[in-house]
Every structure is written in structure tokens, then in C-alpha cells.
N, C-alpha and C positions, 0 to 999 in steps of 0.2 A: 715716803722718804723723809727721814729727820733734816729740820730747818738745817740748813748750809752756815760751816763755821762761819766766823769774821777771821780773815783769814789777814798776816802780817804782811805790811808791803812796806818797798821804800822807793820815793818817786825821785825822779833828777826833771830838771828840766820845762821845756813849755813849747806847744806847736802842735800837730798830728799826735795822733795816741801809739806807743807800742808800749805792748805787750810780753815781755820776756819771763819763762817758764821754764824754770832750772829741772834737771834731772836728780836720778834716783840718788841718798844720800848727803844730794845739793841742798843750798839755801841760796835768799835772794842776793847775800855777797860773794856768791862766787861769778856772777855778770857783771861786777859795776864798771869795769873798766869798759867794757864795751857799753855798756846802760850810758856813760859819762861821754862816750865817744858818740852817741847815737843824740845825747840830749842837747846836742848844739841845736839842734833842727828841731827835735821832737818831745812831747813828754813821754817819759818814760818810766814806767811803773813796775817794781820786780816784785810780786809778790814771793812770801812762803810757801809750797802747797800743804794742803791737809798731812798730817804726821813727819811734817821737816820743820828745822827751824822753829822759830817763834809763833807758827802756828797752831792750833789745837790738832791737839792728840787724839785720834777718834778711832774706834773697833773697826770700822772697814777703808777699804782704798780701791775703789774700781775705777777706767775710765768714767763710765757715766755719772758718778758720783762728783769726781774733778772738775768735770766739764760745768755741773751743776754748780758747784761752788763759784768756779769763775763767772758765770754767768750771773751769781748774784754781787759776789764783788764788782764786776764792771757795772753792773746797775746802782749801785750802790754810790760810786765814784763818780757813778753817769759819763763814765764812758758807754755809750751803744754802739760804738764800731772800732775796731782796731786794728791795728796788724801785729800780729798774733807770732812769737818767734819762741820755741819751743828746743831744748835738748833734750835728748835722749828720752826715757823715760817723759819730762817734760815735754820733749818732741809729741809720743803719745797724747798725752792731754792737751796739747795744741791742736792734734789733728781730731779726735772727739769733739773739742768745741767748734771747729770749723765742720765736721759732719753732722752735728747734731743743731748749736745756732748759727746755719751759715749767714746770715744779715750782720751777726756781731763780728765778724772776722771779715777785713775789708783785704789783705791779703796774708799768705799763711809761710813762713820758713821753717822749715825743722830740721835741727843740727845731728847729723849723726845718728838717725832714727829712721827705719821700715814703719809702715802700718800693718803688717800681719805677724805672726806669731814671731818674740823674739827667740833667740837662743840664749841660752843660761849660762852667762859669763861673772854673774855674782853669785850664788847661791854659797862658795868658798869664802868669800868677804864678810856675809852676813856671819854664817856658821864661825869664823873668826871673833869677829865685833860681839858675837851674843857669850862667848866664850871668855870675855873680858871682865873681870867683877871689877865695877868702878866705886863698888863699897868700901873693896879691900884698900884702893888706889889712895897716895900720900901725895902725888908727886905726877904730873905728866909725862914726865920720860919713864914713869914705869909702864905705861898703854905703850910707848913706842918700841921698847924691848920687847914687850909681851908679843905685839904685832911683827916686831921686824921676818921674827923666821917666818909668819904665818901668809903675809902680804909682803914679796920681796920687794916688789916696784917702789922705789924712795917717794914720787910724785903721788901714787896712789896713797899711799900710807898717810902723808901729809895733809891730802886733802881729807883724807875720813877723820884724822887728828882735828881736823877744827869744829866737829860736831862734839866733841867735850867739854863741857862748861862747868865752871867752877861756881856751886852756887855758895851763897851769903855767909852759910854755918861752915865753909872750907870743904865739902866735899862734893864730889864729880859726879854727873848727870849726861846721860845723853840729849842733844838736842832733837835728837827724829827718834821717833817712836818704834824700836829696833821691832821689838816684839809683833806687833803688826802688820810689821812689812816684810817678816817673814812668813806670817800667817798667809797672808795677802801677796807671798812672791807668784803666784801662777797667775792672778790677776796682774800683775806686773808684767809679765812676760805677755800676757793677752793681747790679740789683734783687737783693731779699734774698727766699729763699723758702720753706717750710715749710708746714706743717699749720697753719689757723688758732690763731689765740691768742688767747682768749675772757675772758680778766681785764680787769680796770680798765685800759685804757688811754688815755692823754691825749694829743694833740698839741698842741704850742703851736706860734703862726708870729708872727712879724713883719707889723705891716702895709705895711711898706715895704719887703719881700720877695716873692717871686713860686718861692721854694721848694716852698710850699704850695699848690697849686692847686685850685680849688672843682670843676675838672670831673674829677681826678682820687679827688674825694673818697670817691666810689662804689667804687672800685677798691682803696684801700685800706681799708674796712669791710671786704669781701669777706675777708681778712688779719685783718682785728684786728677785728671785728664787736661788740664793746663800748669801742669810743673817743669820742672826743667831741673836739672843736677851739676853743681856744683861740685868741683873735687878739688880738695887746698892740700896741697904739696908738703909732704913733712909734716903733717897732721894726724895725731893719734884719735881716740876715740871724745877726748877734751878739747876740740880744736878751740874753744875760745881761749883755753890756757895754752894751750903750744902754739898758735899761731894767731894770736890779737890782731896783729895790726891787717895782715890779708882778712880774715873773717869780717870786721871793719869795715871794708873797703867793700867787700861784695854786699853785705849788706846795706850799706848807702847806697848803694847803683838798684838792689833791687827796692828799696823803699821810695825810691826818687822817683821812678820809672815812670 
């Protein structure tokens, strides 16, 4: 395996270590509000993953790859133990690092995220975003027209809108590596797998998400056999963005515990 990127973070805070691991499309500012609510008590450190954000752009994207990189990042930082809080996608590579180094993962949340096979709720968004020439682009609200018919949801549209960057010469760049993670969508979608992981583990879902499923709930125990499920009312698939201040609040109670 090719030495592990250095991979971009940004830390708030000082105390305990967590670990926050944004999902598919994410970068490390779309957590801070919670990062900032969490760093009264703790430090807290939001990396980029591999092909997001200000992180390096690399040919492949599998969990154990992820898992790998954090793994040298938190050595690196000399964190050796954390509590490990993962969305979506991100969720994934939380739950890899706690299957694979369970000693570095002192306990484990993942927001809106199964461990076995996802179901393919992007593959329209990507085939959208790759569909986009940002050569041709003069102007930001021309990607928003372009998008509106393609992605109706105004909140989704918005959020993929902040991975466009304007670099130095005036013209547009993506910030994630679209092309790869299209290549690398079935690995995306992949179940994560390993030796049970028997710590404090949390899952939180959205109730107005269907990420979380009650009949799959047996099958993930089996995995993580000390979890427990969390469901925040009024919560999409984004719960840190549609509902801060609950999300917040359970996670202080489960990182106090």
C-alpha cells in the first residue's frame, strides 16, 4: 500500500480527543458548529478525508485505505485513542477504524450510517456534478442554474455548491476529486468488515431518513454488539445541519458517560 496522504485538519479546543469524519462530498467545515459545541470539554480535530476538501487527491478510495490514513494521522498528531464520530459515508470510515484499530477508537458514533451494503442514493448527484464544465464557468450562479433542474432539494444543491473554488487565475476547481469517486462509487457504497468491536458504540439516525433501518438493526449488533440507536425527530439525512442543537446534546451525554 502507497504511504498514507497528510491529510488537512482543523482542530478547536483542548481536553479528550474526538475525532469527527465528515461524509461523502463533505469537508471538515461542514462539522464546526458541532466541532465548536463539543470543544468546550474536548479537543477536537476535523480532518479532510482522502479525495475531499484540502486533502490530496489520490486514484483509489476504499474503506481500508481510510482507515489506514487515519491511523497515521492520529499517530502523527499522537493521538492513540479517540472517540471516533463519523457521518455517513464518514460514518463508514469510522466504523473500519474501530474494526480494524480497535485500541485507537475509545468510543465509536456514526451519524446516519449502516455497516453493510449501502443503497445508491447518489449516483444522480455525481452523474449531475460530472456533467458540469467548471472550465466553461464565469460566474457561480451559473453551476446553480445548471444544477437547479438536475438536484431539486435547495439544501442539497447548496451544500455540493461549497466544493467549488475559485482559484488565483479566476477560474473554478472542484474541491473533491469528482472523477474518483465516481470510479470508486461501489466501493463507497461497500460494507465495512472486521472482528467485532465491543466499546460504547452510538448510532444516531434521522427520523426522516431511511439510512437506518430497524430490520437491519440485528445485523449490525452482530458488528458492534454494545451500540445503542439514537433517532432525532425532524432529522433528514444531514442531521448535524437540520437539527445542531439535539445532535449536540446527545452527543455530550454519550461522550460524558
Amino acid at each position: 500500500m502507497p504511504n498514507p496522504p497528510q491529510l488537512f485538519s482543523r482542530t478547536f479546543g483542548a481536553g479528550s480527543p474526538v475525532l469527527i469524519l465528515h461524509g461523502l462530498f463533505g469537508f471538515s467545515d461542514n462539522w464546526q458548529t458541532i466541532a465548536k459545541g463539543l470543544a468546550e470539554t474536548h479537543l477536537v480535530v476535523t480532518p479532510d478525508l482522502r479525495n475531499h476538501g484540502r486533502s490530496p487527491h489520490l486514484p483509489t478510495h476504499t474503506y481500508p485505505e481510510m482507515a489506514e490514513d487515519l491511523r497515521v494521522f492520529m499517530e502523527e498528531k499522537w493521538m492513540f485513542q479517540a472517540a471516533v464520530i463519523g457521518h455517513s459515508m464518514g460514518g463508514k470510515v469510522a466504523m473500519q477504524l474501530a474494526l480494524t484499530y480497535t485500541d485507537m477508537v475509545e468510543k465509536l458514533v456514526v451519524v446516519d450510517m449502516e455497516p453493510g451494503q449501502a443503497d445508491d442514493n447518489h449516483s444522480g448527484i455525481i452523474r449531475a456534478l460530472l456533467g458540469l464544465d467548471l472550465s466553461k464557468m464565469t460566474a457561480r450562479s451559473e453551476a446553480e442554474a445548471y444544477l437547479a433542474d438536475r438536484i431539486p432539494d435547495f439544501g442539497t444543491r447548496q451544500f455540493l455548491l461549497k466544493n467549488i473554488t475559485r482559484e488565483d487565475d479566476g477560474s473554478f476547481s472542484w474541491k473533491m476529486n469528482l472523477p474518483v469517486l465516481w470510479e470508486h462509487f461501489n466501493d463507497i457504497l461497500a460494507p465495512v468488515t472486521g472482528e467485532p468491536f465491543e466499546k460504547p458504540t452510538l448510532f444516531v439516525r434521522g427520523s426522516r431518513s431511511d439510512y437506518v433501518k430497524d430490520s437491519e438493526w440485528e445485523k449490525t449488533k452482530m458488528l458492534f454488539p454494545n451500540a445503542e440507536l439514537v433517532t432525532i425527530e425532524g432529522a433528514g439525512h444531514w442531521v448535524h445541519a437540520d437539527k445542531p442543537k439535539e445532535l449536540l446534546e446527545v452527543l455530550r451525554g454519550f461522550l460524558k458517560d
